[in-house]
KOLLOKE-653946 format. One line per 2 residues: number of its first residue (from 1); their letters; for each residue y negated, x negated, z negated of N, C-alpha, C, O. Coordinates in steps of 0.2 Angstrom, whole numbers. Layout:
NUM> a> Y,X,Z,Y,X,Z,Y,X,Z,Y,X,Z; ...
***
This chain:
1> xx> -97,-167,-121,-102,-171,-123,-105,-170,-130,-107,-164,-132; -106,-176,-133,-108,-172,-140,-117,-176,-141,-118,-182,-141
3> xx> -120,-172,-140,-129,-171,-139,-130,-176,-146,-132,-182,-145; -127,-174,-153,-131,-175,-159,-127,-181,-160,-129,-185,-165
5> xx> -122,-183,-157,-118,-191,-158,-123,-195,-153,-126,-199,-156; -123,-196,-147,-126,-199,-141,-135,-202,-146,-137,-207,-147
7> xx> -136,-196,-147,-145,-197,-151,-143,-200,-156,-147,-206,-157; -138,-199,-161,-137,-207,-167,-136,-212,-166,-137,-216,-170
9> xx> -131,-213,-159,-129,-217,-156,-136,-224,-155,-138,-229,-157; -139,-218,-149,-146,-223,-146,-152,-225,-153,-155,-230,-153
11> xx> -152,-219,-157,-155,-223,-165,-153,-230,-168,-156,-235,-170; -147,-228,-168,-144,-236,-172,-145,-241,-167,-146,-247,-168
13> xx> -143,-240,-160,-144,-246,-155,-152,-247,-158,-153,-253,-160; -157,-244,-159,-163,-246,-158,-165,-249,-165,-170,-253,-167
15> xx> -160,-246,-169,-161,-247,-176,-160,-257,-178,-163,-262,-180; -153,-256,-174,-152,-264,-171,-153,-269,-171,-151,-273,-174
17> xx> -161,-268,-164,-164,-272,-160,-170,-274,-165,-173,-279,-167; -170,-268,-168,-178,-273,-174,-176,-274,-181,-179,-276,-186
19> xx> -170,-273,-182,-166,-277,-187,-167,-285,-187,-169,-289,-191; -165,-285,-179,-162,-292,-178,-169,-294,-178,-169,-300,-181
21> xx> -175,-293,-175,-180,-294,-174,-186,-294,-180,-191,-298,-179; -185,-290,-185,-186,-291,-192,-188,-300,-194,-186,-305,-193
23> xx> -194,-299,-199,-194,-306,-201,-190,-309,-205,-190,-315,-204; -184,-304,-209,-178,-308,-212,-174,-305,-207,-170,-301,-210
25> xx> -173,-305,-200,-168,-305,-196,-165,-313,-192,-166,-319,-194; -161,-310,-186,-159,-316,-183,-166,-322,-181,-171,-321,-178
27> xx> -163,-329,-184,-169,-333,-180,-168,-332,-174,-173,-329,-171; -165,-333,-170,-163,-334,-163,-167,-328,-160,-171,-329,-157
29> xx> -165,-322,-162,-169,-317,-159,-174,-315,-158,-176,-311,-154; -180,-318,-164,-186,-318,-167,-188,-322,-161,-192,-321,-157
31> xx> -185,-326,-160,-187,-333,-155,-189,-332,-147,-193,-335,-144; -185,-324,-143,-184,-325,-138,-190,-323,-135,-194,-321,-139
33> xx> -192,-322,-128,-197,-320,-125,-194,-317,-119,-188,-318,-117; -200,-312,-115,-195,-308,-111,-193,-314,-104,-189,-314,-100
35> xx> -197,-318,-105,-195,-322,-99,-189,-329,-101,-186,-334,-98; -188,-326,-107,-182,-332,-111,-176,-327,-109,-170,-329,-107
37> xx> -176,-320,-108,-169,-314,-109,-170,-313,-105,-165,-309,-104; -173,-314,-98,-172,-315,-90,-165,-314,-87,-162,-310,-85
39> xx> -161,-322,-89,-155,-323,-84,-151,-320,-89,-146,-318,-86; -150,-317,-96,-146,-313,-99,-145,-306,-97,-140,-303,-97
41> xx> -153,-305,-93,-152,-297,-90,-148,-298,-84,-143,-294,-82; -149,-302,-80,-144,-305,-74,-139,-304,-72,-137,-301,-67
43> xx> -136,-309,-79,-131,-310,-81,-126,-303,-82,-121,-302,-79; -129,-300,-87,-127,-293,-91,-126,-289,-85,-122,-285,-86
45> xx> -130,-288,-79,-131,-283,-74,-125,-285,-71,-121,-281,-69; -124,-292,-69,-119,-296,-65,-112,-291,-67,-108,-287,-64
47> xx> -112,-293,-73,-102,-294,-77,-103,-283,-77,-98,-280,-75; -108,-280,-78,-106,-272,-75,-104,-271,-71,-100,-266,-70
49> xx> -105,-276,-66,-105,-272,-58,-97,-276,-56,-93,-274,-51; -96,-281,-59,-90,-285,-58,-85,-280,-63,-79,-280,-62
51> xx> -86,-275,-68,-82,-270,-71,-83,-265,-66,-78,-263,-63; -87,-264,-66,-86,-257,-59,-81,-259,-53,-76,-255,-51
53> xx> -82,-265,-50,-75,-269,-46,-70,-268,-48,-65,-265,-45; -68,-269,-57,-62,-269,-56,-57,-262,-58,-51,-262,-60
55> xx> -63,-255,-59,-59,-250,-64,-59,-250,-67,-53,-250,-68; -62,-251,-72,-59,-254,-81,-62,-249,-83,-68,-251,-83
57> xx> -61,-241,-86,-68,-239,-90,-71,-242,-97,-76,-241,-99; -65,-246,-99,-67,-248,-107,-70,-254,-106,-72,-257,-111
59> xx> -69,-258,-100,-72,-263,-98,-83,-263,-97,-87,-266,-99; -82,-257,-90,-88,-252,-86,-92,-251,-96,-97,-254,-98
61> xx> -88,-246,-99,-93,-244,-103,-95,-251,-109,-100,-249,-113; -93,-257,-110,-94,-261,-113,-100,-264,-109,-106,-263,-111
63> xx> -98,-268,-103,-104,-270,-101,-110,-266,-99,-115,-269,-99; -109,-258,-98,-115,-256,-99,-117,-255,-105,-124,-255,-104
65> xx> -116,-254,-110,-120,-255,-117,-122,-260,-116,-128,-260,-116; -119,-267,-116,-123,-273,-118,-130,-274,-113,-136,-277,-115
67> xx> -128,-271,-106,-135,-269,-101,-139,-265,-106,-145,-267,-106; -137,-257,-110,-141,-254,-112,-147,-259,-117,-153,-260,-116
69> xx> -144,-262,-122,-145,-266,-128,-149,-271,-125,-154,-271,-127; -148,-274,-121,-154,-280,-117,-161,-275,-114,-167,-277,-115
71> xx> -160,-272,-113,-166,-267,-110,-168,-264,-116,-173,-268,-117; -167,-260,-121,-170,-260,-128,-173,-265,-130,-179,-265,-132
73> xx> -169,-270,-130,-172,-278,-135,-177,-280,-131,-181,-284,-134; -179,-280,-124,-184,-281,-121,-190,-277,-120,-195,-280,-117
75> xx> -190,-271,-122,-193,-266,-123,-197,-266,-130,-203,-264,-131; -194,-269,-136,-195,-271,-142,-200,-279,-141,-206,-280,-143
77> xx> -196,-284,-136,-203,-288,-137,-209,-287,-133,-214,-290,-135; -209,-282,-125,-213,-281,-124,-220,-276,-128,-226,-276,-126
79> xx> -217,-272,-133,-221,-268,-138,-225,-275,-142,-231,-277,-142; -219,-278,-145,-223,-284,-151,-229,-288,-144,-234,-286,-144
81> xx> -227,-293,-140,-232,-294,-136,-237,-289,-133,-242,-291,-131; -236,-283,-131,-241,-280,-126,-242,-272,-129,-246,-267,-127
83> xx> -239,-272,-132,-241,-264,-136,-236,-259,-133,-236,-253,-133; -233,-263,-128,-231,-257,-121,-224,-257,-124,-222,-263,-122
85> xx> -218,-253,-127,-214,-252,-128,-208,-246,-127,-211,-241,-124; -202,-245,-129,-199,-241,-129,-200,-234,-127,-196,-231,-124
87> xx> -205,-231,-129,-205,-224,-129,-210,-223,-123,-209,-218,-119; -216,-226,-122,-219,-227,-113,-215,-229,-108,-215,-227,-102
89> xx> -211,-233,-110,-205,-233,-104,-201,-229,-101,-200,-228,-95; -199,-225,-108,-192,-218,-108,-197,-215,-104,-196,-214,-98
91> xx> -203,-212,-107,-204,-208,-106,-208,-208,-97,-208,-204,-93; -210,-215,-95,-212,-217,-88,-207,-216,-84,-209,-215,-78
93> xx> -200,-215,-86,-193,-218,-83,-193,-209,-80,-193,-208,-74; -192,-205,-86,-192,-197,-84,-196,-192,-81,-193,-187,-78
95> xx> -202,-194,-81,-208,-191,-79,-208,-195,-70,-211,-192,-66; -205,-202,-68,-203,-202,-62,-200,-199,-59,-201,-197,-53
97> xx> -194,-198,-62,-185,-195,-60,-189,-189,-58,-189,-188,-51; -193,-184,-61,-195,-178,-61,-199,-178,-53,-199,-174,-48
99> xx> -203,-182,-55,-206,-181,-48,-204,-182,-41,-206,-180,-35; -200,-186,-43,-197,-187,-36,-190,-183,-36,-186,-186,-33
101> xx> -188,-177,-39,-183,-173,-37,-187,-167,-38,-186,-162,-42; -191,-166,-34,-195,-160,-33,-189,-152,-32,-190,-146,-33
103> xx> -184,-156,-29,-181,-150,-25,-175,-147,-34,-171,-142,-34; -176,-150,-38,-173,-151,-45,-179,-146,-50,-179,-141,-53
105> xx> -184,-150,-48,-189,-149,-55,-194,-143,-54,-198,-140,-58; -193,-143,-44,-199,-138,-42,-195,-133,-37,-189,-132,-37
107> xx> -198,-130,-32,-198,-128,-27,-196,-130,-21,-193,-125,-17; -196,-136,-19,-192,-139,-12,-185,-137,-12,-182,-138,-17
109> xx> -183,-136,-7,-178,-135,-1,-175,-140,1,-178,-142,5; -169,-144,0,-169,-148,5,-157,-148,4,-154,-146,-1
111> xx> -154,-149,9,-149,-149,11,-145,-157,11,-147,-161,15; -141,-157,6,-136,-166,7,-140,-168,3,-145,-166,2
113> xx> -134,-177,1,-141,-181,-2,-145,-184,4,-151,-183,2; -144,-187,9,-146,-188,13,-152,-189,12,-155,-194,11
115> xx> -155,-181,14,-162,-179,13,-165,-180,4,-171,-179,1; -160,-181,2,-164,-181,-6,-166,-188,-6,-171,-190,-9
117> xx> -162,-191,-4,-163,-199,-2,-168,-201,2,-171,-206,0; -171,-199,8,-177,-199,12,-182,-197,9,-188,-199,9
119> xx> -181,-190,4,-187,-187,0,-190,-191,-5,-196,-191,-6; -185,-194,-9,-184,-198,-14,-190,-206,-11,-195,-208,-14
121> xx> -188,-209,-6,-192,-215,-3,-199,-211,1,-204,-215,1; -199,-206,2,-206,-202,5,-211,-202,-1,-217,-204,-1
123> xx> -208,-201,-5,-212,-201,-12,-214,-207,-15,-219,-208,-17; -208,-212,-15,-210,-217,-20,-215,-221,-14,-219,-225,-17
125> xx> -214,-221,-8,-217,-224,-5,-228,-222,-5,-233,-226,-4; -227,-216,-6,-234,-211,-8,-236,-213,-12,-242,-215,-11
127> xx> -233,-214,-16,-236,-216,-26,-237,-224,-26,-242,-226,-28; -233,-228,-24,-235,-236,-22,-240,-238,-17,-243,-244,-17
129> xx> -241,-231,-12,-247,-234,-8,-244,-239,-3,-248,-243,1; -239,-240,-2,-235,-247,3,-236,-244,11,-235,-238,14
131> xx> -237,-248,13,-238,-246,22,-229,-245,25,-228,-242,30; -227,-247,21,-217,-246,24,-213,-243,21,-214,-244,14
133> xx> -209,-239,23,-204,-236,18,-199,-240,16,-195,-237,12; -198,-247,18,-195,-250,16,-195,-255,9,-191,-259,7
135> xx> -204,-254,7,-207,-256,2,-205,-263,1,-202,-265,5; -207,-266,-5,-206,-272,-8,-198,-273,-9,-194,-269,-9
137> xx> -196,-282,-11,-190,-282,-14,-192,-292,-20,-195,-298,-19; -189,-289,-25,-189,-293,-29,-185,-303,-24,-179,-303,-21
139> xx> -190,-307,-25,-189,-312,-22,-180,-316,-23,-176,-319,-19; -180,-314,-29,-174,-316,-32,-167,-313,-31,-162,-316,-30
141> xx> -169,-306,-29,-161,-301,-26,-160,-305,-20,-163,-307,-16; -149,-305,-23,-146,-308,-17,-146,-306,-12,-148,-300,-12
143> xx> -146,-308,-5,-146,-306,-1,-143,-301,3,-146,-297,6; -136,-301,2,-133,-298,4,-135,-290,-1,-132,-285,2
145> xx> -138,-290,-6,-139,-282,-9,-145,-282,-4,-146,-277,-1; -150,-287,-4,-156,-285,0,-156,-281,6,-158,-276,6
147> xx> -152,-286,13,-150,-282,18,-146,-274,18,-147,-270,22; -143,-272,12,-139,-269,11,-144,-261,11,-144,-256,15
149> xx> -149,-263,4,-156,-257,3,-160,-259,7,-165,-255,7; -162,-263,12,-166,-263,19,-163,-256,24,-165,-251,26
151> xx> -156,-260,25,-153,-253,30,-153,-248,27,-157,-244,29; -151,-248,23,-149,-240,18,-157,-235,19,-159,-229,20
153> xx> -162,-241,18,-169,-237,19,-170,-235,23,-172,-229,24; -169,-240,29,-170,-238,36,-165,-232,38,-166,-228,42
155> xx> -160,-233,36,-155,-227,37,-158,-219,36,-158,-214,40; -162,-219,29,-163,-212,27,-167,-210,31,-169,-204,29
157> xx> -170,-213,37,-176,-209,39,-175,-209,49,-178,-208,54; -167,-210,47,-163,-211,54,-163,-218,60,-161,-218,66
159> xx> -165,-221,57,-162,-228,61,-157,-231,60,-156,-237,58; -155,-229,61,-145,-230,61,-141,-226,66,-141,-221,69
161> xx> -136,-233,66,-131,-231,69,-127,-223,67,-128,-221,61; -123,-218,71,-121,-213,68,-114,-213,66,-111,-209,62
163> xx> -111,-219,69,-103,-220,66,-100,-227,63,-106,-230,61; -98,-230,62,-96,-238,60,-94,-239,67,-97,-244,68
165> xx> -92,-237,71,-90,-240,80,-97,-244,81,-98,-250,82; -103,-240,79,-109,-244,81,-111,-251,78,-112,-255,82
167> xx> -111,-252,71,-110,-260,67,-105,-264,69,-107,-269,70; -98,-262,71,-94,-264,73,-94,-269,80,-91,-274,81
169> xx> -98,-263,84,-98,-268,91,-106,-273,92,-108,-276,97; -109,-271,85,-113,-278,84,-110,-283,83,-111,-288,86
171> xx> -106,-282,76,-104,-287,76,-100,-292,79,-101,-298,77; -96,-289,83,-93,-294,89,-98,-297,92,-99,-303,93
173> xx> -104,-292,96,-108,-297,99,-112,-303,97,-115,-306,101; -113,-303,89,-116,-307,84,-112,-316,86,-114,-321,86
175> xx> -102,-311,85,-100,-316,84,-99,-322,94,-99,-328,94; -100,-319,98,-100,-320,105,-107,-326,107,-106,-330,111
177> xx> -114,-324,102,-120,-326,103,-119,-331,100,-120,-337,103; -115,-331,92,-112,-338,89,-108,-342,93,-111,-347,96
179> xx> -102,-341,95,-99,-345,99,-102,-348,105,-100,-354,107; -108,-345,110,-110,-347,116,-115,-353,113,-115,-358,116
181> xx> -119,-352,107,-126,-357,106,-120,-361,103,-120,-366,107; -115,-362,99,-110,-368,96,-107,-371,104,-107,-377,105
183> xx> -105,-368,109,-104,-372,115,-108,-375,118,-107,-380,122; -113,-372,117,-121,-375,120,-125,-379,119,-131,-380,122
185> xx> -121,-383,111,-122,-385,106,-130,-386,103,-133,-391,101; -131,-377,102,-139,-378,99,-137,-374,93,-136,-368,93
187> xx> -136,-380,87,-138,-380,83,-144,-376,78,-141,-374,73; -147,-376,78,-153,-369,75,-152,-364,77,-152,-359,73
189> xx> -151,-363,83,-150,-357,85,-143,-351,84,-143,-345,82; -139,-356,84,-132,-354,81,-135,-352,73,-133,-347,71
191> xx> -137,-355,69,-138,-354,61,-142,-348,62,-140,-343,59; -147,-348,65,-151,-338,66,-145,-335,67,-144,-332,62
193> xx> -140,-335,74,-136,-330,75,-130,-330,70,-126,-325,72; -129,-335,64,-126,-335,58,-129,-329,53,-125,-325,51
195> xx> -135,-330,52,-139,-325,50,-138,-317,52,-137,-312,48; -140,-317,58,-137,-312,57,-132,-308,62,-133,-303,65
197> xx> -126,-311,62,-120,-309,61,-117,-309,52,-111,-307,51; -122,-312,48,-119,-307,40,-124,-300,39,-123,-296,35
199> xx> -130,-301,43,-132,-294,42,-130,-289,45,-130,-283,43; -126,-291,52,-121,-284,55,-117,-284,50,-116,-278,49
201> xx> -113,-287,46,-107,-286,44,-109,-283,38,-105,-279,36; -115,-284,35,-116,-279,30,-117,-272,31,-116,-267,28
203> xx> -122,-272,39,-121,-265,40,-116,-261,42,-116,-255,43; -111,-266,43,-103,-261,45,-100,-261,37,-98,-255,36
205> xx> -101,-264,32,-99,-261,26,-104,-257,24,-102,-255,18; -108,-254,25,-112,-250,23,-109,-244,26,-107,-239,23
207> xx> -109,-246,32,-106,-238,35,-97,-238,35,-94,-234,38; -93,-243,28,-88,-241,27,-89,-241,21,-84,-242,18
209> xx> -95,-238,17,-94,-236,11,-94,-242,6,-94,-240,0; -93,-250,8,-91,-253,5,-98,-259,2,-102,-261,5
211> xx> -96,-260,-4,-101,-263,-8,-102,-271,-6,-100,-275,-10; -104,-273,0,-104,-280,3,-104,-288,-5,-100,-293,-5
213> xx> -109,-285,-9,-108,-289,-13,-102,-291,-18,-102,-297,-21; -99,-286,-19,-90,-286,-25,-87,-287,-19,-83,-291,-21
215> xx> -87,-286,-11,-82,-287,-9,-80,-295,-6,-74,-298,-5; -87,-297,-4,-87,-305,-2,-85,-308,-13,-82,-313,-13
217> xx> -88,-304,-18,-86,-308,-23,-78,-309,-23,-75,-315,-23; -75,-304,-22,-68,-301,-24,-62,-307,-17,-57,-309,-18
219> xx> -66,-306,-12,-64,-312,-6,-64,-318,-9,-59,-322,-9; -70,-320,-12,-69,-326,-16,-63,-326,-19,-58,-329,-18
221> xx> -64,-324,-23,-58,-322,-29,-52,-325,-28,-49,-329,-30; -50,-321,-23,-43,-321,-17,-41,-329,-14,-36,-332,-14
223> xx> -49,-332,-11,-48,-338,-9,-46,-344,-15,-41,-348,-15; -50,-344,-21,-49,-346,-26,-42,-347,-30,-41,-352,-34
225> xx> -38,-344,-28,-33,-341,-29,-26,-344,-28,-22,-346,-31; -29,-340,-22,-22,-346,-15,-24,-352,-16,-20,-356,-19
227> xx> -29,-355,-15,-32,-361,-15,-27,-366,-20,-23,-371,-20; -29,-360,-26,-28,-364,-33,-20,-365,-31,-17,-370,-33
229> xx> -16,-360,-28,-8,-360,-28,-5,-365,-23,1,-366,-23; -10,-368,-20,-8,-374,-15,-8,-380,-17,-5,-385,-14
231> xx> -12,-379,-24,-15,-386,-26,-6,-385,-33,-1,-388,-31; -6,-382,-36,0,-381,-41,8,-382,-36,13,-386,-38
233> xx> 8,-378,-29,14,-381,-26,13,-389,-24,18,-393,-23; 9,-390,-23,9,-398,-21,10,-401,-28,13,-406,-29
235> xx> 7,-399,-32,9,-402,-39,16,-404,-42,18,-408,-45; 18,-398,-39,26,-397,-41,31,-400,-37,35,-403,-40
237> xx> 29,-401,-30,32,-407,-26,31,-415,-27,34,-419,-23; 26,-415,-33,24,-424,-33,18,-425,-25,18,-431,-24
239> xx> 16,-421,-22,11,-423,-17,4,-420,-19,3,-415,-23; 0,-423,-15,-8,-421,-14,-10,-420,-6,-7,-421,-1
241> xx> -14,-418,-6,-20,-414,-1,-16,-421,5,-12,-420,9; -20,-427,1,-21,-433,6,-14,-434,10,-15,-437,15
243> xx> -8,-431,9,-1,-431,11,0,-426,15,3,-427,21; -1,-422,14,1,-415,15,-4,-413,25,-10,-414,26
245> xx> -1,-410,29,-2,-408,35,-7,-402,33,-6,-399,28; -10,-400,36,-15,-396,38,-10,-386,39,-11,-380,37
247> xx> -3,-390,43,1,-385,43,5,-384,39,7,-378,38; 8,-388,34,9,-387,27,4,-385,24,6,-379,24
249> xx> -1,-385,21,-6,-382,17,-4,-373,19,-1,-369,16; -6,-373,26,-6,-366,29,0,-363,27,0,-357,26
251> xx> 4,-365,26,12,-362,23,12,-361,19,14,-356,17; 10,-365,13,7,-362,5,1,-357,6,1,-352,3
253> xx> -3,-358,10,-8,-353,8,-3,-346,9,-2,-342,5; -1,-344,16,3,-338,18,8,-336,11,8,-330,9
255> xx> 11,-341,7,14,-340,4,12,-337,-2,15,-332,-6; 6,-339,-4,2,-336,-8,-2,-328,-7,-5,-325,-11
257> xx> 0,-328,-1,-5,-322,1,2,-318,-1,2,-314,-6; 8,-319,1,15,-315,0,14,-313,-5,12,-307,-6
259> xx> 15,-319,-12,16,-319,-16,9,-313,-19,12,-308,-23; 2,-311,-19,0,-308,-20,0,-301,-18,-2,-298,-23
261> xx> 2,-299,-12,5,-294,-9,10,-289,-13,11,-283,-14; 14,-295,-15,19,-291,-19,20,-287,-28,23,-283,-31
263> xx> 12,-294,-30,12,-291,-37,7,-286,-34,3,-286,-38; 5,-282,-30,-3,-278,-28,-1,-272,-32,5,-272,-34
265> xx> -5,-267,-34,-6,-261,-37,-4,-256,-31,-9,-255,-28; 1,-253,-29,3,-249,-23,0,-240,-23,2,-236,-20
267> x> -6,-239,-29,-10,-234,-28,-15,-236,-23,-20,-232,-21
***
């Protein structure tokens, strides 16, 4: 790790942001507001977490700079509107970190992340004054991340299941209470127990370690796929959707599943 690169690095980034923001800088940039660079930070946090999905380091490290540089640039127009910039931030960002790793900065004791994770929510929840340790969630977070740091909180302080067997045999009963209100044909009812039979199935990816949101993304992905390879083999035969059996479609989809199987990465 080189100390005196990393520090000229983040200079010229910041060097950058008030270039562009300079009165003979970019018009465009001059122009934005933090609530105009909203869906850009979104966006930019989006395509990281879609690089973290696919392995890429040169991909991971690209979209996390563009994440860096959005945060910077938004720190720059929060200073020109409200005085509050860059270096109250850093500096608010560190002076948290510290105190909520007491077992780091001070004298506590504590064993696993586990408990650093519990100690961690013990505190932020002290400093916020929140009646829950499950505190607030921004109205906007997809659901499925929401569900996700719901359980995870509720986990650190032991409400949780202690194997995936346990998520697991929610979820089948999730899917039983579905099938019985659709036989039953109560509709509303059935849509609750829609609901949540995807919050079981988040807590079974949780306790399989897995990231519920790149994985239903990356599902899509898969479905898009096949889809698209159904639609190009009926292309190639001279037919459409409207001809074609429901059990033909299904033969292309299998076929496409084949066909993806075999280009697979066997790591």
């Amino acid at each position: 790790m080189d100390a005196a690169r990393e520090t000229r690095a983040f200079a010229d980034l910041v060097a950058v942001c008030r270039r562009l923001r300079a009165p003979d800088g970019c018009p465009w940039d001059r122009e934005q507001t933090l609530n105009s660079m909203t869906p850009y930070l979104l966006e930019e946090a989006a395509e990281a977490g879609e690089a973290v999905g696919l392995d890429d380091p040169a991909k991971i490290a690209e979209e996390l700079g563009d994440l860096v540089f959005l945060g910077v640039f938004c720190l720059e127009l929060l200073r020109d509107r409200h005085g509050v910039g860059l270096d109250a931030a850093l500096e608010g960002a560190a002076s948290k970190l510290i105190r909520r790793h007491p077992h780091v900065y001070g004298d506590t004791r504590i064993e696993g992340g586990d408990a650093a994770y519990h100690q961690w929510q013990q505190i932020k929840q002290r400093e916020q004054g929140t009646a829950s340790l499950l505190g607030g969630q921004p109205p906007g977070l997809a659901a499925l991340v929401a569900a996700y740091r719901s359980q995870e909180k509720a986990a650190a302080v032991g409400f949780d299941w202690p194997a995936a067997t346990g998520p697991l045999a929610k979820v089948r009963e999730e899917t039983a209470e579905i099938e019985r209100e659709v036989l039953d044909g109560e509709t509303v009812a059935a849509h609750r127990e829609v609901g949540d039979l995807l919050f079981a199935v988040v807590n079974l990816a949780r306790h399989l370690k897995a990231d519920p949101e790149r994985e239903l993304r990356a599902a899509n992905g898969r479905f898009r796929e096949r889809f698209g390879h159904i639609e190009r083999r009926l292309l190639e035969q001279g037919r459409s959707f409207q001809d074609s059996s429901l059990e033909e479609m299904d033969a292309l989809w299998e076929e496409a599943k084949g066909i993806e199987a075999s280009t697979e990465d066997p790591r």
